[in-house]
Structures are given as C-alpha cells and as structure tokens.
Backbone as CSV, one residue per row, in Angstrom:
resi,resn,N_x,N_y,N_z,CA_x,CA_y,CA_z,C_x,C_y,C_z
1,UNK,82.495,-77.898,42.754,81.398,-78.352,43.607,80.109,-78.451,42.791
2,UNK,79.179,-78.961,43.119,77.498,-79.468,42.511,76.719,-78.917,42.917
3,UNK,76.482,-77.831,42.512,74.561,-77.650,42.959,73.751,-77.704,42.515
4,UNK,72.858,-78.435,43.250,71.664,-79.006,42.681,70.224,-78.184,43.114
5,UNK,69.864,-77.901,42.119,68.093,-77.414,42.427,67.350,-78.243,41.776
6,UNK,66.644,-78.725,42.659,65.428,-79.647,42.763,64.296,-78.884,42.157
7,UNK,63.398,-78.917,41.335,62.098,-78.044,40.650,61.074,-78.714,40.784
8,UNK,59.944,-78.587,41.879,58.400,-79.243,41.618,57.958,-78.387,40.961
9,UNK,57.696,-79.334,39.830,56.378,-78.842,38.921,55.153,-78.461,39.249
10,UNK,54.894,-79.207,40.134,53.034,-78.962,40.456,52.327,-79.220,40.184
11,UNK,52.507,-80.446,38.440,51.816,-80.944,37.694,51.260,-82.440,38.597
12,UNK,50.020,-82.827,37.311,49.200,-83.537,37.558,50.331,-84.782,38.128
13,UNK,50.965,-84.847,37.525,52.077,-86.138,37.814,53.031,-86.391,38.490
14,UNK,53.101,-85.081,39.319,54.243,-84.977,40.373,55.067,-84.953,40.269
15,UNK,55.638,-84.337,38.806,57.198,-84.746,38.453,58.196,-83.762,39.188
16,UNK,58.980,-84.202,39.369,60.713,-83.374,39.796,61.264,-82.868,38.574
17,UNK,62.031,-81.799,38.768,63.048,-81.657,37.308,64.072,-81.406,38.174
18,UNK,65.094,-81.636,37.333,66.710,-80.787,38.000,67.544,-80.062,37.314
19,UNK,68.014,-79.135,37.702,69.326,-78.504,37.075,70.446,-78.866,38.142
20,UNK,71.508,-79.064,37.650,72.561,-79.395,38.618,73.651,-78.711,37.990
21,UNK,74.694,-77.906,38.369,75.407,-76.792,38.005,76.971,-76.930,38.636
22,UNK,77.715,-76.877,37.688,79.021,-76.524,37.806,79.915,-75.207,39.113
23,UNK,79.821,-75.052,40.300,80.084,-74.047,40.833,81.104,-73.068,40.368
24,UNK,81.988,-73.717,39.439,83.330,-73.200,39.055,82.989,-72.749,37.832
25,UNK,82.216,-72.933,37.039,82.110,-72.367,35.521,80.553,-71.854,35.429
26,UNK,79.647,-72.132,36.075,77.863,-72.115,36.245,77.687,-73.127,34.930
27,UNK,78.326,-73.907,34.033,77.786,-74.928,33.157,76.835,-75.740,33.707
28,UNK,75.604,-75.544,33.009,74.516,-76.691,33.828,73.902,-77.994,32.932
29,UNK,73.758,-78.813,33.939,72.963,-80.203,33.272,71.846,-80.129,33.954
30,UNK,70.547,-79.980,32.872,68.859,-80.025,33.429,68.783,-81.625,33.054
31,UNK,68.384,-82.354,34.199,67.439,-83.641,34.386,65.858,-84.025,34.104
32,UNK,65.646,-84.348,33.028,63.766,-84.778,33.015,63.332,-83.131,32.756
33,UNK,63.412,-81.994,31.836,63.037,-80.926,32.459,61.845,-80.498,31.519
34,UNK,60.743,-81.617,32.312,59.674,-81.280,31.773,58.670,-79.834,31.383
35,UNK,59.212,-79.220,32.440,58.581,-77.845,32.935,59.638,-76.792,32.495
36,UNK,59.666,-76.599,31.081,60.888,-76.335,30.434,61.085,-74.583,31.095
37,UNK,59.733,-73.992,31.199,59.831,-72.504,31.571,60.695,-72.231,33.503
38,UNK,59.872,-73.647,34.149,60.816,-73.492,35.398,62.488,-73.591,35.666
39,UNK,62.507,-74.465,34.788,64.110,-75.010,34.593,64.776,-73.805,33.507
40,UNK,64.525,-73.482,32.765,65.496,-72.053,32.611,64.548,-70.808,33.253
41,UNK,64.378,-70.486,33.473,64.009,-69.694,34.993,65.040,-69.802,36.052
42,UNK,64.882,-71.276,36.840,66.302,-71.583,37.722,67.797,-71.186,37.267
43,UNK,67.408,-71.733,36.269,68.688,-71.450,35.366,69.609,-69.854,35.382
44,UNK,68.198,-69.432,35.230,68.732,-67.790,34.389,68.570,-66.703,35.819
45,UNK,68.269,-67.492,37.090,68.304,-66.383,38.079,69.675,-66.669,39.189
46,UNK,70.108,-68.104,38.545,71.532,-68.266,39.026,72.526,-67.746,38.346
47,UNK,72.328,-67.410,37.053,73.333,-67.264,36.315,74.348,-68.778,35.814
48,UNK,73.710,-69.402,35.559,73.729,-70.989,35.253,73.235,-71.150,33.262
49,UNK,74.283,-71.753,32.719,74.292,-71.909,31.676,73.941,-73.319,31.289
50,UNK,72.576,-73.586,31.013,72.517,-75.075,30.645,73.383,-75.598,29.177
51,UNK,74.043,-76.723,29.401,74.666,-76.934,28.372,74.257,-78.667,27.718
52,UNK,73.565,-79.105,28.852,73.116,-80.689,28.494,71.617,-80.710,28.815
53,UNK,71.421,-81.426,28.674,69.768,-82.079,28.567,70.100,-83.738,28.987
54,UNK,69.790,-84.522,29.657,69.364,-85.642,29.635,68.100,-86.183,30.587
55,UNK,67.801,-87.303,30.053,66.645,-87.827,29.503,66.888,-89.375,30.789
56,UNK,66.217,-89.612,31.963,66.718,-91.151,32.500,65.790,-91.932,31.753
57,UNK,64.390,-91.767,30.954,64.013,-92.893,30.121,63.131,-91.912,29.278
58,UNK,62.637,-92.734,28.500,61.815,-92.205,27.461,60.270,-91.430,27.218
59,UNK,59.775,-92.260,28.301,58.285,-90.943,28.835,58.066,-89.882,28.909
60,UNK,56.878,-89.658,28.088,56.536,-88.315,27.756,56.581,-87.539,28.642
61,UNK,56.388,-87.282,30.050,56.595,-86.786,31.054,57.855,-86.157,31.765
62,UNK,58.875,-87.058,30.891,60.626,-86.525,31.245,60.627,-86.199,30.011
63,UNK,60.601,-86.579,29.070,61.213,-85.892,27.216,60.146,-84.645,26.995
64,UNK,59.495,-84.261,27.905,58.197,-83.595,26.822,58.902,-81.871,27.310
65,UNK,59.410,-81.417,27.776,60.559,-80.060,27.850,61.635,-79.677,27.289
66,UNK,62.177,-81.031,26.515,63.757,-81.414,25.307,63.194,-79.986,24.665
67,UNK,62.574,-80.070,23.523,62.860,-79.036,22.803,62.680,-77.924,22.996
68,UNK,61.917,-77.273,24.053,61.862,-75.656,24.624,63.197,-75.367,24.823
69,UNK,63.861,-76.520,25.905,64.900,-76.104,26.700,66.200,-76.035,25.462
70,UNK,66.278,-76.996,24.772,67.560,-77.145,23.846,67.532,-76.222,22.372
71,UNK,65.963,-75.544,22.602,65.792,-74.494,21.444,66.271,-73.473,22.068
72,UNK,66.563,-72.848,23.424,67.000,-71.997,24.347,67.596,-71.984,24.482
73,UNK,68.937,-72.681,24.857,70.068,-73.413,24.800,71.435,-73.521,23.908
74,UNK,71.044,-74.657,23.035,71.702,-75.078,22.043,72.193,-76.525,22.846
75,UNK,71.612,-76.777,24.204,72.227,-78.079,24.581,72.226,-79.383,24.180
76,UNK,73.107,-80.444,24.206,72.991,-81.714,23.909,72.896,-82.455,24.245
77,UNK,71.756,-83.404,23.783,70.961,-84.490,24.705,70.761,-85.699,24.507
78,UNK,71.086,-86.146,26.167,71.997,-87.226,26.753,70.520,-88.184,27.108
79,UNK,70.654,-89.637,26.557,69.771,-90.599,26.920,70.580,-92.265,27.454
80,UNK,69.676,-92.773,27.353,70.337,-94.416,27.361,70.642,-94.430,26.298
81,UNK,71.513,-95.828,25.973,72.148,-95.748,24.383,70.806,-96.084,23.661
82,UNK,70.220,-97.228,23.807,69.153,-98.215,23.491,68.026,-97.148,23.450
83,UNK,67.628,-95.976,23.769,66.286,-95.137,24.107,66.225,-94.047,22.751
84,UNK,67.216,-94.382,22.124,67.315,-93.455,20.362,66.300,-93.240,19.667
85,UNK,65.188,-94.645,19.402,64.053,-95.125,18.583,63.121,-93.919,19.275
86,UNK,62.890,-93.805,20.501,61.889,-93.606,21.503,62.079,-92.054,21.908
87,UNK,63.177,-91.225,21.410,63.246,-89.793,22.491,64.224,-89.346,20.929
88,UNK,63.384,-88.086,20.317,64.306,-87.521,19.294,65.085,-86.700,19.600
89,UNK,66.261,-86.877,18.815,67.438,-86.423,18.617,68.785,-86.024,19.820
90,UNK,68.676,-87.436,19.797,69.832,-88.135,21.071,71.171,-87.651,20.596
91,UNK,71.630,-86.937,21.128,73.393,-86.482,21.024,74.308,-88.005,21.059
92,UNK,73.828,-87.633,22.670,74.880,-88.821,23.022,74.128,-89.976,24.297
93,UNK,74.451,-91.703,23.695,74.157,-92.490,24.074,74.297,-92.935,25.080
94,UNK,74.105,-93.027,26.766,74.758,-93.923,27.595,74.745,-94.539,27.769
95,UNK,75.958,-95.656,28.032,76.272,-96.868,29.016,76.559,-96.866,30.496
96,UNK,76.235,-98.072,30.477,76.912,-97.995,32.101,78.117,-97.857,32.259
97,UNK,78.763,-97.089,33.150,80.052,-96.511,33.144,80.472,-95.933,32.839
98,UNK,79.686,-94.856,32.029,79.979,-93.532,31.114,80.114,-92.947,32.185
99,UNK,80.778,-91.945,31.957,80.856,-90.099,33.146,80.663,-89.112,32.540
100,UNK,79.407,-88.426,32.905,79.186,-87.293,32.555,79.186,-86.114,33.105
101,UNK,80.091,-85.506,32.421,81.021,-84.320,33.450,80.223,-82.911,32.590
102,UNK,79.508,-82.179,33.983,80.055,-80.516,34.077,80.431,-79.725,34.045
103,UNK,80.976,-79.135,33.419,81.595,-77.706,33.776,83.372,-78.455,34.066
104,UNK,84.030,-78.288,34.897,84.927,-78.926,35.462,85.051,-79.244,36.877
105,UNK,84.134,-79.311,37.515,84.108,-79.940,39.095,82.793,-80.978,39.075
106,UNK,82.382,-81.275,38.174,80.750,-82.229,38.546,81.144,-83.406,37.673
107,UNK,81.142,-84.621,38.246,81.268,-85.742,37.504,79.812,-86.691,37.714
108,UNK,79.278,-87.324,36.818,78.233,-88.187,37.126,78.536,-89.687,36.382
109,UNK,78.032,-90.439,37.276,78.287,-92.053,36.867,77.110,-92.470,35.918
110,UNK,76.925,-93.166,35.026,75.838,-93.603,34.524,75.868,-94.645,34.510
111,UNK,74.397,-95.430,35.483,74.114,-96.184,35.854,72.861,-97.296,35.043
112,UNK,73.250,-98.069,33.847,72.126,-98.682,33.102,71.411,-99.363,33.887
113,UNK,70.039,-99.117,34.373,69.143,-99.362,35.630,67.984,-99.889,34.678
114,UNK,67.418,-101.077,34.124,66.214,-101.698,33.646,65.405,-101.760,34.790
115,UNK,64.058,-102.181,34.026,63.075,-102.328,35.140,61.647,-101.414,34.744
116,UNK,61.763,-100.126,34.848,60.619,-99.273,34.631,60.505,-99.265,33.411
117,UNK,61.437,-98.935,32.850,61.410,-99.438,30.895,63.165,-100.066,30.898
118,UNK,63.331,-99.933,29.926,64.067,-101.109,29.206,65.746,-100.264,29.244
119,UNK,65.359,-99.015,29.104,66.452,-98.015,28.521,66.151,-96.991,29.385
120,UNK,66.507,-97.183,30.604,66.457,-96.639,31.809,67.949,-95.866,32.435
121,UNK,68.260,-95.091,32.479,69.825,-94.406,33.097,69.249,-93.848,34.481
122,UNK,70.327,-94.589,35.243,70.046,-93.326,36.591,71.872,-92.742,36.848
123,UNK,71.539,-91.297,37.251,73.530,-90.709,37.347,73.495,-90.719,38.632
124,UNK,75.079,-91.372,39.090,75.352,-91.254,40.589,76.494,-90.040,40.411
125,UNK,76.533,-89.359,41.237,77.270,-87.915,41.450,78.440,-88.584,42.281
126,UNK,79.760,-88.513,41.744,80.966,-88.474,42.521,81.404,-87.191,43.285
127,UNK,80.705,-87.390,44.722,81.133,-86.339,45.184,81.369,-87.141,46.576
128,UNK,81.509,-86.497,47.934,81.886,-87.268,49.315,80.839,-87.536,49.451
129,UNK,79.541,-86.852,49.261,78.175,-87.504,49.827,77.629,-87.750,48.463
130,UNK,77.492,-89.286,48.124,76.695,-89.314,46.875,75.322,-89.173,46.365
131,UNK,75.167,-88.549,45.329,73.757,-88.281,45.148,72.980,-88.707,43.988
132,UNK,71.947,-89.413,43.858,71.561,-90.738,42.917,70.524,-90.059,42.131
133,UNK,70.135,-89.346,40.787,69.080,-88.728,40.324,68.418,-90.321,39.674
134,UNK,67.342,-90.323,40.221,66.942,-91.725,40.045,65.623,-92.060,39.276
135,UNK,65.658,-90.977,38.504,64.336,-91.240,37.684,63.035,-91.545,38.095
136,UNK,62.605,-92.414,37.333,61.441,-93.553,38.171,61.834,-94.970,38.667
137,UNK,63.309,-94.879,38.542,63.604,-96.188,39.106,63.298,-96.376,40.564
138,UNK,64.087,-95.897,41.740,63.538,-95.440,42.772,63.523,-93.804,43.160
139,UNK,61.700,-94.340,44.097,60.893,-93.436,44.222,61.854,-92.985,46.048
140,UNK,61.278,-92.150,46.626,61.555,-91.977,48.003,60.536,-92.639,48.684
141,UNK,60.917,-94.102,49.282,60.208,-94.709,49.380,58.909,-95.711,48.886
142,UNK,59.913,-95.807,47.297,58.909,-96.585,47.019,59.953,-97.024,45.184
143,UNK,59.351,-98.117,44.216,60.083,-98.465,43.145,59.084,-97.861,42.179
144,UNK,59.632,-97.737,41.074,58.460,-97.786,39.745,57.864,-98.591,39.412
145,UNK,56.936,-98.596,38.446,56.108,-99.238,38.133,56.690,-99.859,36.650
146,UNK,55.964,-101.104,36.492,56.306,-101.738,35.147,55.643,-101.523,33.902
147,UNK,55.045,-100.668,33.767,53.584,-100.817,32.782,54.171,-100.138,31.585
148,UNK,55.165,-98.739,31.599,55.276,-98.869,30.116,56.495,-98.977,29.278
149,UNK,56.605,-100.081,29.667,57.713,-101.475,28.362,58.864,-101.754,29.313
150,UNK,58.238,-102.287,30.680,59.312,-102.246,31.382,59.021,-103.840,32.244
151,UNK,59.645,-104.446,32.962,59.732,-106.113,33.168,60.176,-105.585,34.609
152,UNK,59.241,-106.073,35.681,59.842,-106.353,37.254,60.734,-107.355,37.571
153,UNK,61.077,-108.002,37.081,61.959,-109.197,37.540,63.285,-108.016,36.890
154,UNK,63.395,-107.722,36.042,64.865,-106.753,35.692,64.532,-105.612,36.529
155,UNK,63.526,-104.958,37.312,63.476,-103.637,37.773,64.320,-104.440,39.579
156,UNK,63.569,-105.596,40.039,64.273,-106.675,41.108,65.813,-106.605,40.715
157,UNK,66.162,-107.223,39.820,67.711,-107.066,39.683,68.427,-105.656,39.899
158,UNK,67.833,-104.667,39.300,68.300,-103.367,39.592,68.525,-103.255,40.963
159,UNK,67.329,-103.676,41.846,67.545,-103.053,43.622,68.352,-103.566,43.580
160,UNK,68.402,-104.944,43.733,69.460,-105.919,44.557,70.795,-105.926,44.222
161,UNK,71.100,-105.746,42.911,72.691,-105.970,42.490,72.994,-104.389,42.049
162,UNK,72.336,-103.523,42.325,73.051,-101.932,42.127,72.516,-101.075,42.772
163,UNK,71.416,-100.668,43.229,70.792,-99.577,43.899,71.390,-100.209,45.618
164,UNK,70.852,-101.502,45.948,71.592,-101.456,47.387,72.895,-101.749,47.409
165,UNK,74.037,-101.789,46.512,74.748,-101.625,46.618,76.174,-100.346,47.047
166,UNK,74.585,-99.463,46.892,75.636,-98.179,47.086,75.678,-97.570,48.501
167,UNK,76.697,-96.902,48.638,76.759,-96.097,49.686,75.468,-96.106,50.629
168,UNK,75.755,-96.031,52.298,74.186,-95.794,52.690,73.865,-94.496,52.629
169,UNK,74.943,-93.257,52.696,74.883,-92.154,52.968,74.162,-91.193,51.407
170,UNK,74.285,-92.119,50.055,73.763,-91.781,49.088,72.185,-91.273,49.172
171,UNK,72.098,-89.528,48.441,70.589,-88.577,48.918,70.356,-89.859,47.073
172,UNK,68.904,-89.261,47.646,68.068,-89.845,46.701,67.195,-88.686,45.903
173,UNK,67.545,-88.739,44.970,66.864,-87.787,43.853,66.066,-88.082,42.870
174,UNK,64.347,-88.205,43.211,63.828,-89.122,42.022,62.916,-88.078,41.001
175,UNK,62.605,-88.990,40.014,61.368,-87.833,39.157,59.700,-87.863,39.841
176,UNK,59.885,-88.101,40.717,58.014,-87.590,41.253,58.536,-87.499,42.487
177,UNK,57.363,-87.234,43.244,56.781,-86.839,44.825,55.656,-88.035,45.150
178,UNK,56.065,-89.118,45.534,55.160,-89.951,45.803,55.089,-90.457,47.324
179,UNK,56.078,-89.612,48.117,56.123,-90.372,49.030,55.218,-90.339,50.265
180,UNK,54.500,-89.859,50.515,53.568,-89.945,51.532,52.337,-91.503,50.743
181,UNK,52.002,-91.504,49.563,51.487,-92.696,49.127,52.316,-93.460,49.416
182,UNK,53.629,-93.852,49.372,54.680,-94.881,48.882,54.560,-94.915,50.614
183,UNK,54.790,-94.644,51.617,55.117,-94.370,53.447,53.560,-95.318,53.344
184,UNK,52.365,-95.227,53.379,51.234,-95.954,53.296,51.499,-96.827,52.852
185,UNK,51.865,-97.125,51.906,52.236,-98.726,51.553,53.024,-99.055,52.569
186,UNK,53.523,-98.932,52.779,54.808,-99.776,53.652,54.218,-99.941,54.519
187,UNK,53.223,-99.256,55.361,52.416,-99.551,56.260,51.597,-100.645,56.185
188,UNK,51.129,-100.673,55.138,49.878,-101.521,54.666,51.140,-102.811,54.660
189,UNK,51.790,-103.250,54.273,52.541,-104.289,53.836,53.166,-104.583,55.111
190,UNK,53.934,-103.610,56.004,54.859,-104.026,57.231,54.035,-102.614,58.514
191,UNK,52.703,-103.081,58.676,52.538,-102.123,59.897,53.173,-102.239,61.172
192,UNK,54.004,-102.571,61.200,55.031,-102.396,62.720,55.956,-102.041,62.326
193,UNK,56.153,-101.160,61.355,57.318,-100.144,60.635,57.522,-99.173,61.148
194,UNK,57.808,-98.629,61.972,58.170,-97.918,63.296,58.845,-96.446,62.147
195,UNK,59.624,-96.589,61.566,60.147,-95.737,60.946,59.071,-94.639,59.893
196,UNK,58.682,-95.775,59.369,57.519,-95.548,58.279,56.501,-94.181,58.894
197,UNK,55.779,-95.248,59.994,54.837,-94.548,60.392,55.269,-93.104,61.423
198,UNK,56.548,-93.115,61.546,56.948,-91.997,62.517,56.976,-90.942,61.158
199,UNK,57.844,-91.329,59.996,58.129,-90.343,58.861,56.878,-89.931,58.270
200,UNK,55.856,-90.708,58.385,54.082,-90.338,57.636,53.978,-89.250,58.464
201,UNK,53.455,-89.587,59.636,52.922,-88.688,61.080,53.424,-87.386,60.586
202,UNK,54.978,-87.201,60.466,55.457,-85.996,60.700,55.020,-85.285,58.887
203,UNK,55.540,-85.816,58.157,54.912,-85.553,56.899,53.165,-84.824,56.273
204,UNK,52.810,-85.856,57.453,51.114,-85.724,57.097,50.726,-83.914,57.609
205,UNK,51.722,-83.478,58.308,51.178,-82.109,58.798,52.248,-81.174,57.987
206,UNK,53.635,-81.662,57.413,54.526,-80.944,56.815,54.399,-80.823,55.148
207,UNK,54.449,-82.050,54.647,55.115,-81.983,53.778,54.566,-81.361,52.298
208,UNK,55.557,-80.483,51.905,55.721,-79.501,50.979,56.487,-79.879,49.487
209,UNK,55.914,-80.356,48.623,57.194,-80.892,47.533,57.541,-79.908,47.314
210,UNK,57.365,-78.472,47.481,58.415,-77.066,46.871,59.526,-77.161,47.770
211,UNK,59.646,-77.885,48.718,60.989,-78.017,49.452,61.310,-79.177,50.022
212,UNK,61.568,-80.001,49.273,61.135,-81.828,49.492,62.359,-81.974,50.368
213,UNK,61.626,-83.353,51.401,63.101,-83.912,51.966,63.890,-84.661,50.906
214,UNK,64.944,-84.644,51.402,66.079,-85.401,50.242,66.329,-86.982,51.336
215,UNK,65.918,-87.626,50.951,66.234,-89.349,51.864,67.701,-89.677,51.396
216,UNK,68.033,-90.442,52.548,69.400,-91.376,52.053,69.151,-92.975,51.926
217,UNK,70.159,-93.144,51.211,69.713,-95.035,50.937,69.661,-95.766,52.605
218,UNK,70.526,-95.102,53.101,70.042,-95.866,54.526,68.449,-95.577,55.097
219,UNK,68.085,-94.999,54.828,66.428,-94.519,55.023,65.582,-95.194,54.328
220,UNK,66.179,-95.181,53.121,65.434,-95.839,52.391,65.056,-97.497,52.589
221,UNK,66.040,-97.768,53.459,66.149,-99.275,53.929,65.574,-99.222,55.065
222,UNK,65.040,-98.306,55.671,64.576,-98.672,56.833,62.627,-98.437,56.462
223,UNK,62.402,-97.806,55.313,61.077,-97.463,55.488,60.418,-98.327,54.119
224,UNK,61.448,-98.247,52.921,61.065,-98.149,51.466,61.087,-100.316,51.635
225,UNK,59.178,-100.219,51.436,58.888,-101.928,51.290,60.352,-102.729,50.056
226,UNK,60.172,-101.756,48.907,60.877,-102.679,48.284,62.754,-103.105,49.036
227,UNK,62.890,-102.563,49.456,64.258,-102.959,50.188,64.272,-103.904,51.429
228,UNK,62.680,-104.400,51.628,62.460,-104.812,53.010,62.072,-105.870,52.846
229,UNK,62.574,-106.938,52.073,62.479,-108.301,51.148,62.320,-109.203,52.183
230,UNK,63.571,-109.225,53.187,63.571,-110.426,54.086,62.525,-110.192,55.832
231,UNK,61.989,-109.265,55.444,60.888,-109.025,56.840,59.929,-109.582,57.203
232,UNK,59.831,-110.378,58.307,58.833,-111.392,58.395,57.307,-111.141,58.220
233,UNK,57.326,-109.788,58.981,56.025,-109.378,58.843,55.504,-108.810,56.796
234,UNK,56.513,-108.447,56.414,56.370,-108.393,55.134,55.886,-109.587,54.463
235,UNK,56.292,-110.698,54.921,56.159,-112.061,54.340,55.242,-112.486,54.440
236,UNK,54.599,-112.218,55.959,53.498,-112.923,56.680,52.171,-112.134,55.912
237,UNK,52.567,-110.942,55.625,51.391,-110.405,55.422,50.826,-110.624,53.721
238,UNK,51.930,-110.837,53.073,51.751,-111.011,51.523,51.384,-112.283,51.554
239,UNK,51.606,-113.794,52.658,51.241,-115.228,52.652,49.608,-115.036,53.018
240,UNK,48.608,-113.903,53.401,47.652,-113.874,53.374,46.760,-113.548,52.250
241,UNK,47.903,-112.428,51.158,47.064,-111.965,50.044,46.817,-113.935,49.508
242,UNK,48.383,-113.667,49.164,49.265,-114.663,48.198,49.385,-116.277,48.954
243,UNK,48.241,-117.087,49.572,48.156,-118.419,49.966,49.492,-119.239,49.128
244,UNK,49.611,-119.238,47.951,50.400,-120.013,47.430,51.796,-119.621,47.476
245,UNK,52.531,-118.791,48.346,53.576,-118.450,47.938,54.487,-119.581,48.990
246,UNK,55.581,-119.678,48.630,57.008,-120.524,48.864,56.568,-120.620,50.709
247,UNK,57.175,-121.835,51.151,57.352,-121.667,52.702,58.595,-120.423,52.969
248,UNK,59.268,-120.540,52.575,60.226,-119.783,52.332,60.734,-119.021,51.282
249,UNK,60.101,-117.753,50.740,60.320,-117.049,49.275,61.226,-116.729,49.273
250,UNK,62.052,-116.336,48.527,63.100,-115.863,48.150,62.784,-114.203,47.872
251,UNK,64.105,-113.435,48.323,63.699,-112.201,48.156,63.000,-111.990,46.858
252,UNK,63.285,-112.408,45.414,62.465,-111.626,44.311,60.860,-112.495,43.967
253,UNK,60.704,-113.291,44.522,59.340,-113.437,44.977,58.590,-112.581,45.740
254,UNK,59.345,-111.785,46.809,58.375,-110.934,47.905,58.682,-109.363,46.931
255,UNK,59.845,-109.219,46.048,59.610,-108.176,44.898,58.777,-108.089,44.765
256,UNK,58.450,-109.160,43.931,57.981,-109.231,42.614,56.248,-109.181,42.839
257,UNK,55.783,-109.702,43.892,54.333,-109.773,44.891,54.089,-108.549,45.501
258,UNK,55.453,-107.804,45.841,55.035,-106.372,46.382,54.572,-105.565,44.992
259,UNK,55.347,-105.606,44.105,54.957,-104.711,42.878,53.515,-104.689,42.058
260,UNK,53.310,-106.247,42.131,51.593,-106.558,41.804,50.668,-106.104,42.856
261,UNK,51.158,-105.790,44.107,50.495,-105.428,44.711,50.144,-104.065,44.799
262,UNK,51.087,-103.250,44.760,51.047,-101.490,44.470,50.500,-101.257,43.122
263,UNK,50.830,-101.958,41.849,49.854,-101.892,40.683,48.368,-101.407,41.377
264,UNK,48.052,-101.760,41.798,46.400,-101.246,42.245,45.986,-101.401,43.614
265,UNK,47.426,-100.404,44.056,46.778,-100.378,45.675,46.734,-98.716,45.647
C-alpha cells in the first residue's frame, strides 16, 4: 500500500513536498523536498527510509533540498531524462512510461508532461484510486505558468491529450497551495461557476495548507478555468478582453488567452 504525507512548507512560495512510503518495507520516495529538515523529520518519525529523491522539473524551489536530503540518505535521484544539464547529479533519467517502484507495493507511472518547462515529469500512482503528484504542471485549480523555459501551447497539449485523460476519480497532488487565488480566477473568467464560488466561500473561512484538501480530476473539471475551454461564458468573457478572437475559438485559443491572462492577474 502508499502512504503519502503531504509537507507545507510555509515558505514564501507555497511549496508542497512529499514523501510517499512503501507500507510493506517503510522504503520512501521524497517529491520536490525542498524543506529538506521537514521531509526527513516525516521521514524519521514514521520510521520511513528514504531511498529516492526525485525532482518533477528543474527549479530551484523543487531541487534546492537534493543535497541535504541525499547527504542523509544516500538516495538516488530521479529527474526527466532531458533535465541532466539543469539539476546535478541525476541517477536516473525519466521517460514517459518508466515505473518507478517503492519498496515492493508502490508503483508510479512517469508521465513526460511539457509546458511549465521543457523537462517536466509528473508520477501517476497505480493504485484503485489514482493519485497524480503534479508538480507545477497542474495546480488545484489552476495550470502553471510559462515563464521559466517553458511554451503554453505544449503546457495546452499536456491538459488535453494526458492530464484529462485520466481517471476522474484521480487526487491531485501539486507543488504549491495556490488555490484559493486559482478559485478567484475562475470566478473572474466564468462568474456563474457555481462550484467555484461554493468551494471559495467555504475555503475563505477554512482553509489550512497544513492539512490541504486533496481535489479529484473530476473537480478539477468542474471549477479549474483551464479545463473549462468550451464554456460559453468563459468565451464570452475573454471576447471582451480579447475583441479579436475567432467567432468560434478553438479550445487552445481560450488556453492559451486564459494563461496570458493569469500571467498578471
């Protein structure tokens, strides 16, 4: 079985870390573990043996805990294949379709996800309920951003031909806490988002990233703008920023217009 502990940092940047652990052996894989003292901490009060390190892209913000944790350790660390130049001393490379296994009960899919940068991995967990550690690719309720060395028209391909492709019941596991900003957008873009604004409301008096909700991709489709391509009111409202856009856009037009638009909203 998989268990996963989720770690808010608390930092300026909102990052997530993870350890995710072998139930049958305690062998653990730490995710992004920027906050190298929290993540073996978790580690060492489960009795959880980290044995991997990986890395879903190259930002200082996910790589900047590699060497505390793997000087502590001795673990080996797992990136995109392509992210070698950019994150020192890469063990081992992934592709898409690699499996990266745990202990002996935790299997993870690796998913080559472009878009936020170039050499981007997100792992889907083969288990009955799947669970997507999703970097900065997707946010809970919301996508990444393109700014460092990364192309929206490939971060567009990612939603459409692999992230909504999966399971609806798939939890969503990303590297920040953005979502009460990311729930405002969607507002701002589709205010008759019924979902949106019910999940803000309740949020705006709750929410705690030391004990974050975990969303499913079906949620995510009901609140998260970028999945909400073909919505009229989405359309209608970006044909006011955006006068020149298509009588009829095509979903990676209303992408690609939502993403310039969160750049500096």
């Amino acid at each position: 079985m998989m268990l996963v502990e989720q770690i808010w940092t608390g930092n300026a940047y909102r990052n997530f870390n993870y350890v995710l652990a072998c139930s049958e052996t305690g062998e653990a894989l730490a995710i992004d573990p920027l906050d190298h003292r929290k993540c073996l901490d978790a580690a060492k009060s489960k009795g959880w043996e980290i044995t991997q390190v990986l890395n879903t892209h190259e930002h200082g913000d996910h790589t900047g805990g590699n060497g505390p944790v793997i000087e502590a350790t001795g673990a080996k660390l797992l990136a995109h294949h392509n992210a070698g130049p950019r994150i020192d001393g890469v063990d081992v490379g992934l592709s898409a379709g690699d499996v990266v296994s745990v202990g002996r009960s935790v299997e993870l899919l690796a998913l080559d996800t472009p878009g936020h940068t170039m050499s981007h991995v997100c792992l889907l967990s083969k288990t009955d309920q799947p669970a997507l550690f999703s970097g900065d690719t997707l946010f809970n309720a919301g996508a990444g951003n393109c700014h460092g060395g990364g192309h929206p028209k490939e971060l567009y391909e990612t939603f459409v031909t692999q992230l909504d492709q999966l399971p609806d019941d798939t939890m969503v596991y990303p590297g920040h806490d953005y979502i009460t900003n990311n729930l405002a957008f969607t507002l701002d873009r589709e205010p008759d988002n019924a979902a949106a604004a019910e999940l803000l409301a309740e949020l705006e008096d709750s929410h705690d990233p030391g004990s974050a909700m975990v969303t499913t991709l079906a949620q995510e489709k009901e609140f998260n703008t970028f999945f909400r391509l073909s919505s009229q009111t989405v359309i209608a409202k970006l044909r006011e920023t955006f006068p020149d856009m298509p009588e009829e856009p095509t979903e990676e037009d209303v992408f690609l217009r939502l993403r310039e638009l969160r750049n500096s909203w």
